[in-house]
N, C-alpha and C positions, 0 to 999 in steps of 0.2 A: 456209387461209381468208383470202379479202380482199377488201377492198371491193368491196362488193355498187352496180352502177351503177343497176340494174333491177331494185329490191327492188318485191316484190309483194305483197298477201294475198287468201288464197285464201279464194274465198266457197263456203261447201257449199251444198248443196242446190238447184241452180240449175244444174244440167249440161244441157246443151241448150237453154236459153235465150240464147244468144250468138250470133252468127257473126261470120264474118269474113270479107273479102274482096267483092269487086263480086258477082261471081257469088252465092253466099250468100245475101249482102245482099240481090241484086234478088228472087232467088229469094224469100226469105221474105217483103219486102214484097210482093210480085206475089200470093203467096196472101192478102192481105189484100185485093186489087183483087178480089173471083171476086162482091162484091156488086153488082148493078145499079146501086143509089141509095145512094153512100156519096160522105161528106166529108173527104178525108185532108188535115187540116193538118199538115205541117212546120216547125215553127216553129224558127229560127237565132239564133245567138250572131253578133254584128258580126264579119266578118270570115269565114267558113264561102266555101269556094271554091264556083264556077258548078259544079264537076264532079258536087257531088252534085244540084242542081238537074234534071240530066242522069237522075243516076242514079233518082231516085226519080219523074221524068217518067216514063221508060223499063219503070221497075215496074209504078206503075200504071195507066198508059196512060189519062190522062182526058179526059175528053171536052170540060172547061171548066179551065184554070189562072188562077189569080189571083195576083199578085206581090205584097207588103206592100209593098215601096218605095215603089210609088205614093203611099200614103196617110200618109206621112213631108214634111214640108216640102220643094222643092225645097233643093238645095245650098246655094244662095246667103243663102236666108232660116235655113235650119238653120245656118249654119254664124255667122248675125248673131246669133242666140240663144246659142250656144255661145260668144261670143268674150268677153263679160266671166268668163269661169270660165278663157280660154287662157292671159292676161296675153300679154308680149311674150317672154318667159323659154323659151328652149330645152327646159328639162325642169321644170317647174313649174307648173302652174294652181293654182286656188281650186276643191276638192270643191265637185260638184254634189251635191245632196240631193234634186233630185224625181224623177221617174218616166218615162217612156217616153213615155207621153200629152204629157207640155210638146214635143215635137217631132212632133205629128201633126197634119197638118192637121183638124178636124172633119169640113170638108164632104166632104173627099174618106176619108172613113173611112165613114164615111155612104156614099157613094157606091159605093162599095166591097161594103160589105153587102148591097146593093140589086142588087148583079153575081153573086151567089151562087145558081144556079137551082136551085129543089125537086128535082129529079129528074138523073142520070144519075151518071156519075163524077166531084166537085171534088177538086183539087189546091189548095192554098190556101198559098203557100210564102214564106219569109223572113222579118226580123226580126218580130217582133209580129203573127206571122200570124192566130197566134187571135184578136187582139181584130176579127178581122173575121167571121169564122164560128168557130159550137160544130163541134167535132168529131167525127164516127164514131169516128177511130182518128188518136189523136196523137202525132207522131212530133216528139221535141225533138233536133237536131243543135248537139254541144257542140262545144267546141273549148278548149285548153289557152295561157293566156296567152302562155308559152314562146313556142310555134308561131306566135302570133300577131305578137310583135314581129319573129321570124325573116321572117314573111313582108310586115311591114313595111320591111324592111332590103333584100327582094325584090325593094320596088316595087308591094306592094297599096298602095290606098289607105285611108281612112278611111272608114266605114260614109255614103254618099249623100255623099263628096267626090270631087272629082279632082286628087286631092294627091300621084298617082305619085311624084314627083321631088322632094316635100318631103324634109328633113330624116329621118331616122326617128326621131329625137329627140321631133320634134315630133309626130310621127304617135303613138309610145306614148303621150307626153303626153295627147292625146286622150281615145286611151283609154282610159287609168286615172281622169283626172279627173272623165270625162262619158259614153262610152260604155259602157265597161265595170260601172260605176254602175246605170244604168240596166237594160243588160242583165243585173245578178245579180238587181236586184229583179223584174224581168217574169220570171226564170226561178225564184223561190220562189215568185210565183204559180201557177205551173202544174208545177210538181215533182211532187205527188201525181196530176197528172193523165195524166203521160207515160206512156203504153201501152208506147213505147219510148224510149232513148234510140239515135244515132248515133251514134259519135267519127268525127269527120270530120278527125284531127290528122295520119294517115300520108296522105298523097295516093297515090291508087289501091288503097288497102288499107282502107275502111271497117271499122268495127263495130259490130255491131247490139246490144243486149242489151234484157229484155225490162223495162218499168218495174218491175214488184213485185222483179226481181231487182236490180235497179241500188238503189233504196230500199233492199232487206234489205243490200245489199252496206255500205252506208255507215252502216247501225245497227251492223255488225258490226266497222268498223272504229272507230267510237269507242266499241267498247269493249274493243279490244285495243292492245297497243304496236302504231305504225307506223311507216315510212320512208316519207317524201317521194321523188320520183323528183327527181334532181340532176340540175340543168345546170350546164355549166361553159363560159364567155368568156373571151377574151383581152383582152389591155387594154397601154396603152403601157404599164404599169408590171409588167407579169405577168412570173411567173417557172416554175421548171420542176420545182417541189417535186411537184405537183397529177399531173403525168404520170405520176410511177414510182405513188406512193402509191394513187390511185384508177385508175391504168389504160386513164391516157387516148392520145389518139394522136402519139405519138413525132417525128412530123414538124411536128407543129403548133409553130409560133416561140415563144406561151408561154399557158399559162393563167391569168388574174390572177384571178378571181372562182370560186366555185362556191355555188352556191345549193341547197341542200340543207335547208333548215331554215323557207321562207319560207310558209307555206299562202297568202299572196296570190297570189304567183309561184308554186309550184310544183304538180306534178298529183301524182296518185295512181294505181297501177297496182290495178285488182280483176280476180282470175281467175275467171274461170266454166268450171268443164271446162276444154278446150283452148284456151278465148279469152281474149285476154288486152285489157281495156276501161280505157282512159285516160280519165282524167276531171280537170278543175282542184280541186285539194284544200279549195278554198272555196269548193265545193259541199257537202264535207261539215264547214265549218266555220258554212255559213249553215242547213243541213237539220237539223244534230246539234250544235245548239250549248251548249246545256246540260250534254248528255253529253260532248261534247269537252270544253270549259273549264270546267265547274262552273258553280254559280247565282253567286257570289259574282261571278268574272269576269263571266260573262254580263251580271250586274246593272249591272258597271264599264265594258265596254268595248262589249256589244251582240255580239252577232255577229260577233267582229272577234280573229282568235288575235293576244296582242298582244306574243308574244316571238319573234324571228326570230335563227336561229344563220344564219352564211355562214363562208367561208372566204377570204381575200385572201392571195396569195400573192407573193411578192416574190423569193423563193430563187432568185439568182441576174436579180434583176430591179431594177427603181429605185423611188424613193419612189412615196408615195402623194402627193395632192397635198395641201398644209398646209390645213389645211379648220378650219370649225366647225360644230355643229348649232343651232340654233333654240331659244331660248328657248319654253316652254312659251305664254306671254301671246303671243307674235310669230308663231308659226307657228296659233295659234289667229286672232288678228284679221288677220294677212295671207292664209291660205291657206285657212281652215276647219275644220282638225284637230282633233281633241282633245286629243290629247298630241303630246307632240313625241320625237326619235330620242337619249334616252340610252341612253349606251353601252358597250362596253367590249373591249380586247384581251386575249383570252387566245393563249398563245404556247404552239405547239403543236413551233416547232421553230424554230432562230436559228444562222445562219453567220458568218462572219467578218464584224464589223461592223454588225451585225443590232439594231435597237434603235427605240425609238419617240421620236416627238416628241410631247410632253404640256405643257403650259401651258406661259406667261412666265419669261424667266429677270426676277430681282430688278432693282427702278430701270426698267424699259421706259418711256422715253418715248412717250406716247401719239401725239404726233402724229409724231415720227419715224419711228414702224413704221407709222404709214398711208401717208404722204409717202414710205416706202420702197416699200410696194405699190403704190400709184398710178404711181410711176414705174417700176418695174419692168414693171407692165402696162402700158402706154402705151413701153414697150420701152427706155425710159431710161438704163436700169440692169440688174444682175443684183440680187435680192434674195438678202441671205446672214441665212438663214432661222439658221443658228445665232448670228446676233448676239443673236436676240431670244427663239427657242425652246429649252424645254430639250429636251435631246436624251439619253435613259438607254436603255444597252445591256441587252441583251433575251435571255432563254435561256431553255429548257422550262420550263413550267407558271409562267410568271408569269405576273401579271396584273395590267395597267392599266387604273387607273376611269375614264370619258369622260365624264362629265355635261354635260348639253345646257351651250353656250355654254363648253365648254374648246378652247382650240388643240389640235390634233393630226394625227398621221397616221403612218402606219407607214413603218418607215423598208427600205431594200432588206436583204435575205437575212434578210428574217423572214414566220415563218408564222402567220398569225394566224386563230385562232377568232375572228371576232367574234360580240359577245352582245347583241342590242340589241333595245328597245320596234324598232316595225314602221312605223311612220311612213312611207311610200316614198321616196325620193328629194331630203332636205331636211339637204344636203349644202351648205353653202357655201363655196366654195374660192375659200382666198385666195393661194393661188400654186403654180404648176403647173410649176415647174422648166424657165420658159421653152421648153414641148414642145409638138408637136399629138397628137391623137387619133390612131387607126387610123385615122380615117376624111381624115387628113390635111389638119382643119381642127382649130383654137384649142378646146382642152375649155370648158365652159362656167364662165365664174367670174362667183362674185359678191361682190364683195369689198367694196362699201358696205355689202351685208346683212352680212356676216362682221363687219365693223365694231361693226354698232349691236347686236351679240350677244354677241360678248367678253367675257366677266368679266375684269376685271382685276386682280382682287386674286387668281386664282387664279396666283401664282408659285412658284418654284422651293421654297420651305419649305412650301407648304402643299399642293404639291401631291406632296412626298415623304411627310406624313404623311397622307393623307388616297385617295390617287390611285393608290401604289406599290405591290403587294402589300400590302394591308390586309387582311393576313388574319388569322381568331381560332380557335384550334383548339375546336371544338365536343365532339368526343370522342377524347379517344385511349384505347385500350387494344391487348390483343393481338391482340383481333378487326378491332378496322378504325380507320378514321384520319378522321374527318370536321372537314370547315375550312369556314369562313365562307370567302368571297375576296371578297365585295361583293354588290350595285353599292354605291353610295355612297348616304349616307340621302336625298339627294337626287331617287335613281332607286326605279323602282318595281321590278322586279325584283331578286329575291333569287339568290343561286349560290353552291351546298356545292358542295363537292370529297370526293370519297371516295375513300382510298388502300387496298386491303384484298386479302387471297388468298384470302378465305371471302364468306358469305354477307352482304349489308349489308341491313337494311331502309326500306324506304320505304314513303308514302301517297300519294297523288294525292288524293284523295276533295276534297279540299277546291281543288283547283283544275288544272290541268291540267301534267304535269312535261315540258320541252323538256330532254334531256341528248346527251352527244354522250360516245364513249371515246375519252381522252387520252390513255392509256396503256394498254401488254397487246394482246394477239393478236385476242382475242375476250372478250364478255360475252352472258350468258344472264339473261332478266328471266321471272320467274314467278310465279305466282299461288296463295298460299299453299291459297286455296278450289280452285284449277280453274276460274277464270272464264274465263279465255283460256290456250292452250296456249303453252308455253315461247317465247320470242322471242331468236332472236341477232343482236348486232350486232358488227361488226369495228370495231377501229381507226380513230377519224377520221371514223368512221359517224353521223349525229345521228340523234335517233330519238325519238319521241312516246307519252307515257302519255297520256292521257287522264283526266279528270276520274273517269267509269266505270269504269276498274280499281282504283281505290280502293288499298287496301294491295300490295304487289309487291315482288319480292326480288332483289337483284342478285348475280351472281359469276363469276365467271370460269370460260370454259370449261374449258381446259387447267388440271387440277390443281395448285394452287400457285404460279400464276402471279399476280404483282403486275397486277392495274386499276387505273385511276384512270378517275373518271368525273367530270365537272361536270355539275351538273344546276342548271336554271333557273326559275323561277316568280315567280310574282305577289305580295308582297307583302299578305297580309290582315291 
């Protein structure tokens, strides 16, 4: 058994409600064309290729098409509405909070409606299609974040830009800020309403599945353990730990990232019968969110899973760059957030020289270490990142506490779980080991913010007793071994360690459990009632309780075999 790349679950009762493939595909919608006077909206997620435009013209053949775009502000004006939410900042804007509507022209939405004739076959196709006609038979085409930036990196542009050739930094930036915003809200409006949905993520390989089964699909996964579907990236810093362990491909220079634990980022596989249906996993964190997270969460964070496990690899690779996170008060009045990215290393494996950098060593002159960065960036200088940072060697199952506004960063031939709130992208890096990017430009630093974020009293003593392996044993006996290891009271998430050859128990009921196996071949989680059928994960594997499975039971597959498991949650 090992790492599972393309973990799935399987929905019953729903067998032949899927297809797959063009042919399929057109086929099944074509028998929904056989009525004279009918109105097929298809409505798209930002980003959805022309190919299916093709394909479901070609379906059902209508006699009148209507395009959404139109009734969106031209580029120019959409994109002047959009720009105090960009900033000037590579991967950074300020959360948008309204709706779809703030970027539609009125009169031409009006105008629009007034194009819709009583009688023959409408097509009514693209972003916000419905809000221009009710529909016979609604057809929502999704697509998975993943995909999305891949095909930003491609050369798509931004939903009504012509920003080919920008950056793609900036393009996901878009995204996540503003468009993708908007498009989750207009798609929990009409969720209950989808007759069908698409995934339109494989090019030339559609799939259809039918609404009531997509909905049953995703009641059923919050209320069993699940796996996120993992991507894994390269990065200047990546190493080659990621490739034997998960299976990745042997040719590839290095894998730095894998993201397996992120419901923003990551999709979710549901099988129906032979079909197997991609969907973005914050579909079912916005549809199922009570039963996901618990009321408690719900009540705290809204809609929003707010602990995300990854993986950063280095084995055999170079640092990370020396960075900090955002004070809670800073990243709320600068960017929008509610919370900010505390964090933390767990060490999953460490080579010769393998270690983290964690807070100030003792006496740091303040303006020194900025006066070093500033000239180092402006190319002055090399910055000698150990004059100022402490630097502690790193071996299996340890674990460093990160709370927002501590120096750090991983140091090369170490593997780290990271465990962190979900924040996106609110990294400030203040020195990059004088390197560019894969993409063979300067990584993005910001190192004034870095500045005005620093704790400073977080040095070398307090940050041994507070930061280093702080861990308290919760129980030990012969049965099993459970340890506190953090985060810091500082942070909101909590994280047991359980060391056992037998059965351990656990609850969810009260909030939703992110864990991941650290150690051992394999683990099996079950359900003392029978609410959900046995679930296994391998080695390395992260994996999702839900709020819904309430009590559940852990152990190891192979008899006698030492687990270890960290498991993550919310602090009530």
């Amino acid at each position: 058994m090992s790492y599972d790349r393309f973990p799935q679950t399987v929905i019953h009762g729903h067998d032949g409600e899927a297809w797959e493939g063009t042919k399929a595909v057109a086929r099944k919608l074509g028998e929904l064309a056989r009525q004279a006077n009918h109105t097929f909206v298809v409505e798209c997620y930002p980003g959805v290729s022309d190919e299916v435009l093709e394909l479901v013209r070609g379906a059902f053949l209508p006699d009148t098409t209507i395009l959404s775009d139109h009734v969106f502000y031209d580029g120019d004006e959409l994109g002047r509405r959009i720009r105090p939410h960009l900033t000037d900042d590579r991967v950074r804007g300020v959360m948008f909070y309204g709706r779809m509507e703030d970027f539609i022209d009125p009169k031409a939405l009006e105008s629009a409606r007034k194009t819709v004739p009583h009688t023959g076959r409408t097509l009514v196709y693209g972003v916000g299609a419905g809000l221009i006609a009710p529909a016979d038979t609604f057809v929502y085409c999704d697509l998975a974040r993943w995909e999305i930036q891949l095909r930003y990196r491609a050369g798509m542009p931004n939903f009504r830009a012509h920003n080919e050739d920008e950056d793609p930094l900036r393009k996901i930036k878009r995204g996540y800020f503003v468009e993708w915003r908007i498009a989750d809200k207009r798609k929990m409006e009409v969720f209950e309403h989808m007759d069908y949905l698409l995934d339109s993520n494989v090019t030339d390989n559609p799939k259809l599945v039918r609404g009531t089964a997509l909905r049953d699909g995703l009641r059923t996964v919050a209320r069993t353990p699940f796996r996120l579907v993992p991507y894994f990236d390269p990065g200047v810093w990546g190493g080659q730990w990621m490739k034997k362990v998960c299976g990745l491909n042997e040719d590839a220079p290095n894998y730095a990232w894998s993201f397996d634990g992120v419901p923003e980022e990551n999709s979710i596989y549901l099988r129906f019968g032979d079909v197997r249906v991609e969907v973005p996993a914050q579909d079912l964190v916005l549809y199922q969110p009570v039963e996901l997270l618990g009321m408690a969460n719900y009540c705290r964070f809204g809609a929003e899973f707010p602990i995300r496990f990854d993986l950063l690899d280095t084995m055999g690779g170079q640092n990370l760059s020396l960075q900090v996170h955002p004070m809670t008060e800073y990243i709320r009045s600068h960017y929008g957030m509610t919370y900010t990215q505390d964090e933390s290393y767990y060490i999953l494996d460490a080579g010769e020289g393998g270690g983290v950098y964690l807070g100030l060593k003792e006496g740091v002159d303040r303006q020194e270490f900025a006066a070093g960065l500033r000239d180092a960036q402006a190319g002055l200088s090399k910055f000698d990142a150990d004059a100022y940072a402490n630097r502690f060697p790193a071996k299996r199952h340890d674990h460093f506490l990160i709370p927002a506004g501590t120096l750090h960063c991983s140091a090369a031939n170490t593997m780290v779980l990271e465990i962190s709130a979900t924040p996106y992208n609110f990294t400030f890096k203040m020195w990059d080991w004088d390197r560019l990017g894969l993409d063979g430009l300067p990584r993005p630093i910001h190192l004034e913010e870095g500045l005005q974020n620093i704790q400073w009293d977080r040095t070398t003593r307090w940050v041994q007793q507070n930061l280093v392996n702080a861990t308290e044993v919760v129980h030990e006996g012969d049965d099993y071994l459970e340890e506190h290891t953090g985060l810091h009271e500082l942070e909101f998430i909590e994280t047991r360690r359980f060391t056992s050859r037998g059965v351990t128990k656990h609850d969810a009921s009260a909030g939703a459990h992110m864990l991941n196996l650290v150690e051992g071949t394999a683990a099996v989680a079950k359900s003392p009632s029978g609410s959900f059928a046995p679930f296994v994960v391998h080695y390395a594997e992260t994996f999702v309780v839900p709020a819904a499975c309430g009590p559940y039971t852990l152990e190891p597959v192979q008899p006698d075999e030492q687990i270890v498991v960290i498991k993550a949650y919310v602090r009530n």
